[in-house]
N, C-alpha and C positions, 0 to 999 in steps of 0.2 A: 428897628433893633439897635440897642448901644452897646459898643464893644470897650470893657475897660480894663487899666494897665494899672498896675502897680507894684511893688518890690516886695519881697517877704524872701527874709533869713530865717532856716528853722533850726531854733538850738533848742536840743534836748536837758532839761535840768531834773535830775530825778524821775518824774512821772508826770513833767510840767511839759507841753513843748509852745514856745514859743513861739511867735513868727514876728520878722522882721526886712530877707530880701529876698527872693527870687524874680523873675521875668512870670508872671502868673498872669492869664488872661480868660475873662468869661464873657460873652454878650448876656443882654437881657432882653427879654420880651413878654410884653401885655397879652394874656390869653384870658378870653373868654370861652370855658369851658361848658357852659350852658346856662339860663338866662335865670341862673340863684348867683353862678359863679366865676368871679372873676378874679385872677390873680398874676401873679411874677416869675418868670421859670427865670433861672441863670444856669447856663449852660456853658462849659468851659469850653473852653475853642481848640486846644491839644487834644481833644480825646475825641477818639470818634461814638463808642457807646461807652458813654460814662454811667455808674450807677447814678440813682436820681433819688434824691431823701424830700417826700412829700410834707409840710409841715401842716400841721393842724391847732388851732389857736384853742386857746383857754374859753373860758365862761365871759358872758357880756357879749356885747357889741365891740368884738375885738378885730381889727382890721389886719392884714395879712401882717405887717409890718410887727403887731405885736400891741399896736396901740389901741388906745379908747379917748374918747373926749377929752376927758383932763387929767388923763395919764399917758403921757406919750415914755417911753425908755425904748421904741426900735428893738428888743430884744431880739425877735422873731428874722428881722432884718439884718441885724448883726450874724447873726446864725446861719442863714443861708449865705450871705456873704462871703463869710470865713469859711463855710466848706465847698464855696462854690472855686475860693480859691486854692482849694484843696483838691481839684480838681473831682469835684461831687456834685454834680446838678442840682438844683433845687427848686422846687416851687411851693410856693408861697399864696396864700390865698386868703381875701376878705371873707370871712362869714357871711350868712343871706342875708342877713338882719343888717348889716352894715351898708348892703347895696341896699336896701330898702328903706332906710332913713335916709340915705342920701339924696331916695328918689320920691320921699312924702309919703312910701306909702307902705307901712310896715303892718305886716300880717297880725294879727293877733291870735293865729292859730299855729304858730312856731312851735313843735316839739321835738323837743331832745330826739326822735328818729330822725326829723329831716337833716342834722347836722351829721350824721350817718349814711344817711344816701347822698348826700352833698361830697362826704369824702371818698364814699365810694365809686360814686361815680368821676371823681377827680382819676382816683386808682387805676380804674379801665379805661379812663380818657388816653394814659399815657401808656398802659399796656399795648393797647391798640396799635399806639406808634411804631411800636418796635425799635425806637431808639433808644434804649437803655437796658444794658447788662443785668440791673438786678433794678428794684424799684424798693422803697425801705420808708416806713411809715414812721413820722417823728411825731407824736401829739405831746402838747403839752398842757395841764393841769386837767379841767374838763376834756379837753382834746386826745388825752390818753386814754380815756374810758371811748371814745370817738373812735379813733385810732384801733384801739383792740379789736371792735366792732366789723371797721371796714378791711382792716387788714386779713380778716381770716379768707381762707383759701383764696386771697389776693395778691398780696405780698409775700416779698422775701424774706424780711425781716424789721420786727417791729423795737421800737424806741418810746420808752414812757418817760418822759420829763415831768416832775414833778405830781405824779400823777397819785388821786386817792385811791386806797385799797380798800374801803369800803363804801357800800352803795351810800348815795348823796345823803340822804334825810339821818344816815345814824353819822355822818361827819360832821353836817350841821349840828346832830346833837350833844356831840359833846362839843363844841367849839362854842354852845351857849353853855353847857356846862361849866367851862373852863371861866367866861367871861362875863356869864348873866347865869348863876347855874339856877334861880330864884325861878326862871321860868322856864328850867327843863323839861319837868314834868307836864309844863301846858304842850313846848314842842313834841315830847313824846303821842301826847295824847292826839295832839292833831293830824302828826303824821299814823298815827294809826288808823283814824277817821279814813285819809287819803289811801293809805294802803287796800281799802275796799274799794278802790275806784270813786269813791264822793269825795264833794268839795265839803267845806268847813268853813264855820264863821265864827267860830267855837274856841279863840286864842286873842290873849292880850295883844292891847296896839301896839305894844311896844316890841311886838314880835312881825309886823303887819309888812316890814318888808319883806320878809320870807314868806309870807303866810296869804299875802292881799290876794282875791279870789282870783285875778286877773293870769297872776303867775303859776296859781294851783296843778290848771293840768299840765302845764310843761314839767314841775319837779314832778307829777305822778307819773310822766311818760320818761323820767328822768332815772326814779327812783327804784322803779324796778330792775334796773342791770344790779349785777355785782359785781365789781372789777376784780376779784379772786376768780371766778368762775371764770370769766372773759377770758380772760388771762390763759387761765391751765390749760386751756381747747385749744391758743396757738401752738399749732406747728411750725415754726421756722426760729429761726432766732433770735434771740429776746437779749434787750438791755434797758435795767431799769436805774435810772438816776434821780439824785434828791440833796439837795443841798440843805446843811444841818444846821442854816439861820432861817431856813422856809417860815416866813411866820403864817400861812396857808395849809402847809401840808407838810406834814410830820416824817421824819426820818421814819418811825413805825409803820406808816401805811405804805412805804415803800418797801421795807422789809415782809408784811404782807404777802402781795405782790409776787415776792422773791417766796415766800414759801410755800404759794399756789401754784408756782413753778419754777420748780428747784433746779431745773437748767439754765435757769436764765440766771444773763448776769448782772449783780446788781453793782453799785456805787453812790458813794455814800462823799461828796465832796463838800470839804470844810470852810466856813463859811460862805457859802455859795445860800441865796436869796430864793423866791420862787421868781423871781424873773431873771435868774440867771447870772447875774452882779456877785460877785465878793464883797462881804461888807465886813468890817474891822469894827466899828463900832457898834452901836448899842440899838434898839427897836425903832427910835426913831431915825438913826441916819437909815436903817432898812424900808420903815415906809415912807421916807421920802425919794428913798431911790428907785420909785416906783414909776416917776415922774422927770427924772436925769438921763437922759438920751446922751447925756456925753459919758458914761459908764462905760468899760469895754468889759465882754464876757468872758467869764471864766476861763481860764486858757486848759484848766485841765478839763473842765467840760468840752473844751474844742477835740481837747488832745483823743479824748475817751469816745465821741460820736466817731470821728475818722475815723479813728482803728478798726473801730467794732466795724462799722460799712464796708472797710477796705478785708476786712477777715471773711466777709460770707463770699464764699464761693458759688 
């Protein structure tokens, strides 16, 4: 276990809060939660049962920290960090798919449910313990449809980052719309094929990353949530957040969201990225900052997850 030190001043500017000193202190430690999962709790050292915010990563081979192969930006990392010195516990955890390429031997029968019982069973790992005052489920992008899933009658309250409001194959379709709209109508057609439970071979190559038969049933076990519905059946407290340079996921599907349940609150921060960065510039300083680990996150993203955690009673 490693214990670390360092200084944070919190000044308030508007609805921004910053940090820069206090005496803040959290250990960390490697926990393997069962033999898909492994990941990072930080735990602050002042608090005897601190709430504890479980994070849940995006789509891909995304590892706890928030990275993939050749996109590292630590997002994920930064995040539990910062709230960890906020005195907010945190854990952090590699998807199955990450321990299993690192060990040769990756499943080919990965569906979108396992990454569901993966986070559920993360949820009761730490109920169990009974060290933690409330327990508060963070997913972000895929992780939030993940997230809604494991958190029901498990959690105290849930957190969507960057999350879609509608089910996966109609956000792929318009995102080819917007971008390739020529082969809309092929994607429509094939995800309706898929929508009966059959595979398809029935779609241009050019569509063949989404489409290659390999990937097929994970979007059909993917495809049928819808994160409207999900959503309205949680009981506890909800916060939904989206940053309005996402070029992933659209300020709309976060409003969504917010009107499949209208208690929840939502936040709308400006120029905030889908991995969490402020960007000032234009689409390409955005998707290069994909790959910039030296980035710091949004302070009003920091400011807006504390609060809310620190509010549920």
């Amino acid at each position: 276990m490693h214990v670390f030190r360092y200084y944070l001043i919190v000044i308030h500017i508007g609805n921004v809060w910053i940090g820069f000193s206090q005496d803040l202190n959290y250990s960390s430690q490697d926990i393997s939660v069962n033999t898909f999962i492994d990941g990072t709790l930080l735990t602050p050292t002042d608090k005897e049962q601190p709430a504890l915010a479980i994070l849940i990563a995006g789509s891909g081979p995304t590892d706890r920290d928030g990275n993939q192969n050749f996109l590292k930006n630590n997002a994920l990392k930064k995040l539990a960090q910062n709230l960890s010195s906020n005195g907010i516990a945190t854990f952090r955890y590699d998807k199955r798919i990450v321990k299993q390429i690192r060990n040769g031997n990756v499943s080919k029968t990965i569906m979108f449910d396992d990454f569901v019982t993966d986070a559920s069973s993360v949820i009761e790992y730490f109920k169990n313990t009974k060290k933690y005052s409330k327990i508060i489920v963070i997913g972000h992008s895929q992780g939030s449809l993940v997230g809604m899933l494991a958190a029901k009658n498990r959690a105290d309250g849930f957190i969507s980052l960057a999350g879609a409001g509608q089910p996966i194959d109609q956000v792929i379709i318009e995102q080819i719309d917007k971008t390739a709209y020529i082969y809309t109508e092929d994607a429509k057609k094939a995800f309706n094929i898929m929508r009966t439970g059959k595979t398809t071979s029935d779609y241009p190559s050019q569509l063949g990353s989404i489409f290659d038969i390999s990937i097929q049933p994970f979007m059909m076990s993917w495809m049928k949530y819808n994160p409207q519905e999900e959503i309205a059946v949680l009981d506890m407290p909800i916060l939904i957040i989206n940053g309005t340079k996402d070029l992933q996921v659209s300020t709309e599907e976060a409003q969504s969201l917010k009107n499949a349940s209208p208690n929840a609150q939502l936040k709308l921060i400006t120029n905030m990225n889908h991995v969490l960065f402020i960007i000032e510039g234009d689409d390409l300083e955005n998707s290069k900052s994909y790959n910039e680990s030296f980035r710091t996150l949004s302070p009003e993203l920091l400011s807006e997850i504390t609060n809310f955690i620190n509010s549920i009673s």
